[in-house]
Every structure is written in structure tokens, then in C-alpha cells.
N, C-alpha and C positions, 0 to 999 in steps of 0.2 A: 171333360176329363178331370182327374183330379191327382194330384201330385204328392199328395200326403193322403187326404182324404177326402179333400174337398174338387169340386169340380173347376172349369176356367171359361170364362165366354170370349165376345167377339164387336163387332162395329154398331149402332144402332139407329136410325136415322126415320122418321115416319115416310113411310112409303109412299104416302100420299105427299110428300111434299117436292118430291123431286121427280123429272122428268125422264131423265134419262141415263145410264151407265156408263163407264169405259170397259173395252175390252181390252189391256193392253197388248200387242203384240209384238213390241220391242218394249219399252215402257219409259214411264216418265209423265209429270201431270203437265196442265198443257202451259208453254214454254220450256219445258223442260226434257219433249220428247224426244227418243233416238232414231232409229234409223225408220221406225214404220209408227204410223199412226194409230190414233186409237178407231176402233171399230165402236159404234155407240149402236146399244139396244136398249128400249124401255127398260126405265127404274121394276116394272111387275116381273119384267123376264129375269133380272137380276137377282129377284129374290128365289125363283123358280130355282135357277141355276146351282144358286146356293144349298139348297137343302135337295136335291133330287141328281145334282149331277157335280158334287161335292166329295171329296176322298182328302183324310186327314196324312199328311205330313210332314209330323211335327218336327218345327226349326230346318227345314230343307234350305231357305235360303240364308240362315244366319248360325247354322253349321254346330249348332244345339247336339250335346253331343252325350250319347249315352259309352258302350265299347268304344263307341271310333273316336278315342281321344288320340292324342297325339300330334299328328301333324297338322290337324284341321285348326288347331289352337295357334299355329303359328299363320298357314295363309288363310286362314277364314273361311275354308271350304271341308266336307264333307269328305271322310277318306270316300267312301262309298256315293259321291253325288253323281257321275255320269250313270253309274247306274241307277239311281232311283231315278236322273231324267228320265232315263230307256225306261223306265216302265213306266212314266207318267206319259209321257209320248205313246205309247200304245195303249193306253187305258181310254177311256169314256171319261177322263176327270175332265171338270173345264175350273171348278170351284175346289183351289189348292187351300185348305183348311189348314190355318198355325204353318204357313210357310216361313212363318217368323214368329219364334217363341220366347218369351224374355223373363223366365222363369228362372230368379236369380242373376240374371243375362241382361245387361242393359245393351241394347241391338247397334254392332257397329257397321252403319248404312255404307261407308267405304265399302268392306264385303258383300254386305248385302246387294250393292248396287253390279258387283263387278257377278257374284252370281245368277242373279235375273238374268245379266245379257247373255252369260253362256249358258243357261237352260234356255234360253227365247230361241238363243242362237243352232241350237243344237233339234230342240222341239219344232221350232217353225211352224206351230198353233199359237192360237190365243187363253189366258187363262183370267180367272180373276183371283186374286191373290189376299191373302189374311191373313193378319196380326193377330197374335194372341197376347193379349194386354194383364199380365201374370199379378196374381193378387200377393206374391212374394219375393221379395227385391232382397237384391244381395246387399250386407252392411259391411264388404269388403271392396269390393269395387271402386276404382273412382269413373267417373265422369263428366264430362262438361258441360256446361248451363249455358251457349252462350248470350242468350238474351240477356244474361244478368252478368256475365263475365265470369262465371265461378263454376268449381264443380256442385255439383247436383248433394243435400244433406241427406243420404237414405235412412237414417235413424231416426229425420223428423219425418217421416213417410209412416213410421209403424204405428198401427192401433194403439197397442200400449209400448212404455219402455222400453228396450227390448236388456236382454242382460247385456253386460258390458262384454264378455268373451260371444254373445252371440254373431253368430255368420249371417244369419238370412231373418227376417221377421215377416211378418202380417203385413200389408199394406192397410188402410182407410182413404178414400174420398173426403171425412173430413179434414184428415189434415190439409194443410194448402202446397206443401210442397210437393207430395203423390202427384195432386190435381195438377201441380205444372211440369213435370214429368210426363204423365201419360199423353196430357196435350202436347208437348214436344215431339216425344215420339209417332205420334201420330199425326203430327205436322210433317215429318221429316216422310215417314211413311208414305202419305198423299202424293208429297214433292216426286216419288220414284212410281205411283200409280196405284199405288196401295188402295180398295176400295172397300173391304171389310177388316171390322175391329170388331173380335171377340171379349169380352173382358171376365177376367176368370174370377169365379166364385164371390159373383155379386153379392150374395148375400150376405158373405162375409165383409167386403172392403164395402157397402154399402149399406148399414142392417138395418136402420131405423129412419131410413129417410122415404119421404113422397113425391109426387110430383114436381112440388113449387121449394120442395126443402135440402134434393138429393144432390151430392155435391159430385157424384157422375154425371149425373144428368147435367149439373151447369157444365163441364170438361165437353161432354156431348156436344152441348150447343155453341160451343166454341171450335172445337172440330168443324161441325158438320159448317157454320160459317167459312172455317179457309177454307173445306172443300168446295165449297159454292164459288166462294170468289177464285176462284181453280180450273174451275169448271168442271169438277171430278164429283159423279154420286158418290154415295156411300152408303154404305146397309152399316146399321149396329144390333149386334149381339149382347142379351146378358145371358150369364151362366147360374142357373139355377139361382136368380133374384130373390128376395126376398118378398115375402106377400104385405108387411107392414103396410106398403102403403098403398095397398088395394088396387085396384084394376088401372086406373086412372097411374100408376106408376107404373102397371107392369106393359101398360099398352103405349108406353114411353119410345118402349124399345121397337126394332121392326121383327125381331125373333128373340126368342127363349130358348137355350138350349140345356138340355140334362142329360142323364147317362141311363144307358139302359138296362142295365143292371143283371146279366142273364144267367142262367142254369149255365150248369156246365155241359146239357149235350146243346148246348145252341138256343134254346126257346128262350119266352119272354116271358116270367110269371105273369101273372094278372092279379099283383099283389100292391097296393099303393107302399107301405112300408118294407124297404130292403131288410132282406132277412139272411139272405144267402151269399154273401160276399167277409165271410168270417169276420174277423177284428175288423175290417171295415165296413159292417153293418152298421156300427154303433154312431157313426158320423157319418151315414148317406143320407144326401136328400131324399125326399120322396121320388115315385116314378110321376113325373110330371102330368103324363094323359090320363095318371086312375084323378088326379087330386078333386075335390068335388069343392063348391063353395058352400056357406050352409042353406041352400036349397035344394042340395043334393046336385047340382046342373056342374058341367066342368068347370073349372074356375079358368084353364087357358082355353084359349081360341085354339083346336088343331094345328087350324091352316100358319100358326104362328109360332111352331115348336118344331123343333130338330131334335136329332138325339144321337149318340153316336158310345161306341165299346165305350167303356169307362175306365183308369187304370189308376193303378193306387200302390205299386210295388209287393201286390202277393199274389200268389198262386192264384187267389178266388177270384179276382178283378178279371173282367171284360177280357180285356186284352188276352192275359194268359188262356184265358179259357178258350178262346178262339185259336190261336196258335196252336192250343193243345188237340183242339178236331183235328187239324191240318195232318200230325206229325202219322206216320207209318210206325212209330214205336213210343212208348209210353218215356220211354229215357232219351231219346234223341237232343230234346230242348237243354237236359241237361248235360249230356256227354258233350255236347258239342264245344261248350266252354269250361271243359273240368269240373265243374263245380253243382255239385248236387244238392239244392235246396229242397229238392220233394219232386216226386215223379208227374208227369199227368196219371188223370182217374184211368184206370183199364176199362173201364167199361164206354168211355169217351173218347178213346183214340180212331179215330174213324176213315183217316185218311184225305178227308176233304170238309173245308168248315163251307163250301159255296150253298149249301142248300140252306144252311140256317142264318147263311150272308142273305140271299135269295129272300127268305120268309120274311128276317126283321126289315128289311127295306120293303116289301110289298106288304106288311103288313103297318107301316107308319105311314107311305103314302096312301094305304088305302082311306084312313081318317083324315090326308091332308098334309100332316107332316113328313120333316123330310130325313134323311138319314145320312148322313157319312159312312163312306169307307174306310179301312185301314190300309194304310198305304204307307207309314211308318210313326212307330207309337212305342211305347217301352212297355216289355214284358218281363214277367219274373221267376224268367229261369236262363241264369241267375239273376237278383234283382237288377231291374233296370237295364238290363239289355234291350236295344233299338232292333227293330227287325228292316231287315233282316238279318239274320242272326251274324250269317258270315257270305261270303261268297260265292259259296255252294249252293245255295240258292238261284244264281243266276247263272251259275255254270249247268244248271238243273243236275245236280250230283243224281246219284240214284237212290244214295240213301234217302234223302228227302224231294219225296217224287212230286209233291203240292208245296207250291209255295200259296201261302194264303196269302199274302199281298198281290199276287197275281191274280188267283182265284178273282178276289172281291173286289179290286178294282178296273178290271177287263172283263168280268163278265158277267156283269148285270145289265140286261137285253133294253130294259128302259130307259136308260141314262143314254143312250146314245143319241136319242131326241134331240139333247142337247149338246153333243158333240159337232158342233160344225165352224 
């Protein structure tokens, strides 16, 4: 996903090196669990899990907030979270995608912790749950360091400078303060059960480094150590990495994930260069499965690439364009909240996006990779509305007789495999 216009990844760890997963079903890494234990399956089903029976959404446990500001800014929760329980409790989801998002957010585990127990509490399934490790830190926030005793400096975090009135900047891995940050965070993460870390728009907070030079890859291996000593696997994610440093870096990771970039009646071009997502053409990566190396041969592994809606706050982005199949009227998305930035396409309004949910999932596992749901993601009508949009959604209004968060995360027939 991408939040300006770049995309964001996730946890990374070589598959071959660990044995086995948690499943938490109350949570907590081991010494520190609650009231039920973890369920452990091979580290290979983990990855399965991940990319085939996975649904994004984003910030559910640390209350990441698009509309629904307000009160969630005071108790740390979701105005809307018992209902995205209720429909992750009836979904196929087992792999909660950016359950925690720190996209200008530095994540406060107080809340986050007291949420996990009331969705565990409430679901009475097992999930596996993931960090999305944001390549843009807020430069107003404070926070605290306490392994050093201090708050946290987020302006020595930025790639370059940032201006002196700036609110948010860039992250890099080379700076060294980023890298003790993200390991914190995903220290703390571990501590509550946490087993995937996405990390967003590698390419960007990482661009010129290799294997033996990449200053994520050291935070990695510092990670994936307290996870061991934990006893917690861990899968890691990048997000559309950079190729500088050849295979040998990109097979660092245990997945690569990118955006899928789609038409607006639902399809996938089969075009390596984004061309159809307006102003933000001009800063997407490529579609990761056309990329070739120069032997013409794929440069990624399939079996090693995920992909999921893309959003970027316009109309043309993934997200919108999927909401926009859903709606029964071409103005709905926008009547709904006043405010009319641009209609959907008439010729797109179709009343249900599950068939082209349906196709892009069976047509990425049919090469191996895997796909994310949407399950809640920001769309832009108006910018940056979280869906669902409002209430009426779950009351099933009549005006809006598909909810496409329903659609795409309860009813794709494969993913249940891995519901149990």
C-alpha cells in the first residue's frame, strides 16, 4: 500500500531457518501469555497462511484512524472496532494484515495490548497478527526510548533534513536512530505475539544497500534474534525493495510484497509499468510478477510475492476503485459523507466487486503468490475515508446492498483451508 505514493511492507525472516509459528489465541510471547496458549504450526504453513488466507486491516489494533477520529484518540480504540471484530470473526481471515500501523503513529502497546484481548476475547479463533513498519514517522510526536532513558529523536530518523516547520518526513535504515526504533517497536510487538513485520516502501528507507551492507537487514537480525530467544517465529516482509542489491538481497526477505495496480472494471493489466492510476502513475513501482531480469527469466520467485489493492488518496488507486464496483449508484461513496470529490466511472458501478476480488486472488495463486483482502483500507471518496464508510454498512442499509469488505473477506471459497 502506499500512503502518498509509495507502497509499505512487513516482517522478514528466512523460512528455512525456523521451525515453527505461534498461533496466538489470547496472546502474548512465551512468558508473557494470557489466559490460552499458543497453538504452534510449521514455520512453511505460516507463510501459507500469510499470503492465501490473509485480509488487510489497516491499524485495527492501534486504532489508526481515518473518519473515525474522535473518541478513539482518547481510549485508544476504534469507534467502529466491535464491528470490524464481527466481521473478521466471520471471515476466512486467519493472517490480520497492518493490525498495527505506525504511519506517522508511533504504536502505543498499552492500547494495543488491551485491544488484542477484547477482539481474542470477543472472536474466540486464533489469528496471526502484523505490524506494518511505516517508512514515515511523525516529527511531532514524542516518545520514549526506554533503553536509553530518553525520548525517541524522529528528525535524526529522516533521509534528508526535513524543513524546520515539517510535520512527517522520510525514514532511512541508514540512520541509526530509525534502526533503533523499528527494533523497539518490534521488540515490544514480539513481547504481545506479534509474528509478522511488514516494512513499508523498502525501497525507499533502504535504496542502495545489499546483503552484507543493508542497514534493515542488520534491525532484521536483531529482531529475528529476540524472537528466537522468545520462542516466537517470525515471517518478514519488504515492500517493493529495491533491486540494487541483486537477488542475494532480495532473497533476504521471506516475502516481497507490491500493489496491484488494477483497471477500474476490476482486471489486472499485464502491463510491467503502471500507467493507469493517474498523478500516481508517475511514482509506482513496477507490477512485481511482469519484472524480468536481463535474461528475460522473472527476477522474483512467485512463490515469494504477495500483493494486495494499492491506495494512494485518489480516485484511480486500488482501493477506490474496488469500493467503486461495490456501490449500486455511481454518487453513493460520495453522498454519503457530503462531500464530492468525483463520482465513480458509470460504466463501473456494478454492484459487486467479489468477481474481480475472486479472479485477482485465483489468478496470483495460480503462479504461487498470494493476495490480501480488504477488510479495511482508506479510500477516496472523500480522501482518506477508512471503510467502511459508516454504519450502514453493517446495519445492511438498502441503499448500499454489497458491502465489499464483506464480499472479499467471507467469500473466497479457498481460504477456508486455512480457517481452522
Amino acid at each position: 500500500m502506499r500512503k502518498s505514493i509509495v507502497s509499505i511492507g512487513v516482517f522478514l525472516v528466512s523460512i528455512l531457518s525456523l521451525n515453527a509459528v505461534c498461533l496466538p489465541q489470547a496472546h502474548g510471547a512465551a512468558g508473557n501469555s494470557m489466559d490460552n496458549a499458543y497453538r504452534h504450526v510449521p514455520i512453511s504453513e505460516l507463510a501459507s497462511i500469510v499470503k492465501f488466507a490473509g485480509c488487510t486491516l489497516d491499524g485495527l489494533l492501534n486504532s489508526y484512524s481515518g473518519i473515525e477520529t474522535g473518541s478513539n484518540e482518547i481510549t485508544g480504540r476504534l469507534t467502529l472496532f466491535d464491528n470490524y471484530v464481527d466481521l473478521l470473526s466471520r471471515s476466512h481471515c486467519i493472517y490480520v494484515n497492518r493490525a498495527v500501523e505506525t504511519w506517522d503513529t508511533p504504536p502505543d502497546f498499552s492500547a494495543i495490548e488491551a485491544n488484542m484481548t477484547a477482539l481474542l476475547r470477543h472472536s474466540r479463533r486464533s489469528y496471526v497478527f502484523g505490524v506494518f513498519v511505516a517508512e514515515s514517522v511523525s516529527l511531532t510526536k514524542t516518545y520514549y526510548y526506554p533503553d536509553e532513558s530518553r525520548n525517541f529523536n524522529f528528525r535524526e530518523m529522516c533521509e534528508s533534513t526535513p524543513e524546520p516547520a515539517a510535520s512527517h518526513c522520510i525514514a532511512s535504515f541508514e540512520q541509526a536512530e530509525y534502526q533503533k526504533y523499528v527494533a523497539y517497536i518490534a521488540q515490544k510487538s514480539i513481547d504481545l505475539g506479534f509474528q509478522v513485520f511488514l516494512f513499508g516502501a523498502a525501497g525507499l528507507t533502504d535504496s542502495k544497500s545489499t546483503a552484507t551492507t543493508s542497514g534493515l537487514l542488520k534491525v532484521v537480525r536483531k529482531i529475528k534474534s529476540y524472537a528466537a530467544k522468545n520462542n516466537v517465529s517470525a515471517l518478514f516482509i519488504a515492500q517493493d525493495p529495491s533491486t540494487f542489491g541483486g537477488r542475494a538481497y532480495i532473497d533476504s526477505f521471506d516475502l516481497v510484497q507490491g500493489g496491484a495496480y488494477i483497471d477500474a472494471d476490476g482486471s489486472l493489466p499485464n502491463a510491467l509499468i503502471v500507467t493507469n492510476k493517474g498523478s500516481g502513475s508517475a511514482h509506482a513501482p513496477p507490477r512485481l510478477w511482469l519484472v524480468k531480469d536481463p535474461e528475460g527469466k522473472p527476477f522474483y520467485d512467485p512463490q515469494r510475492l504477495v500483493f494486495e489493492y494499492d491506495w494512494f488518496g485518489d480516485p484511480a488507486d486500488d482501493s477506490s476503485e474496488v469500493a467503486c464496483l461495490s456501490v449500486k449508484s455511481p454518487t453513493y461513496l460520495n453522498t454519503v459523507r457530503g462531500v464530492s470529490p468525483g463520482n465513480c466511472p458509470e460504466g463501473h458501478v456494478v454492484g459487486s466487486a467479489l468477481p474481480a476480488m475472486q479472479k485477482a486472488y485465483d489468478f496470483f495463486k495460480g503462479m504461487g503468490a498470494g493476495f490480501w483482502l480488504p477488510g479495511r483500507q482508506p479510500i477516496a471518496f472523500p480522501p482518506w475515508v477508512y471503510t467502511p464508510l459508516n454504519l450502514d454498512l453493517y446495519k445492511r442499509d438498502s441503499r448500499f446492498e454489497v458491502n465489499f469488505n464483506d464480499e472479499g473477506i467471507l467469500s473466497i471459497p479457498a481460504m477456508k483451508e486455512y480457517a481452522r
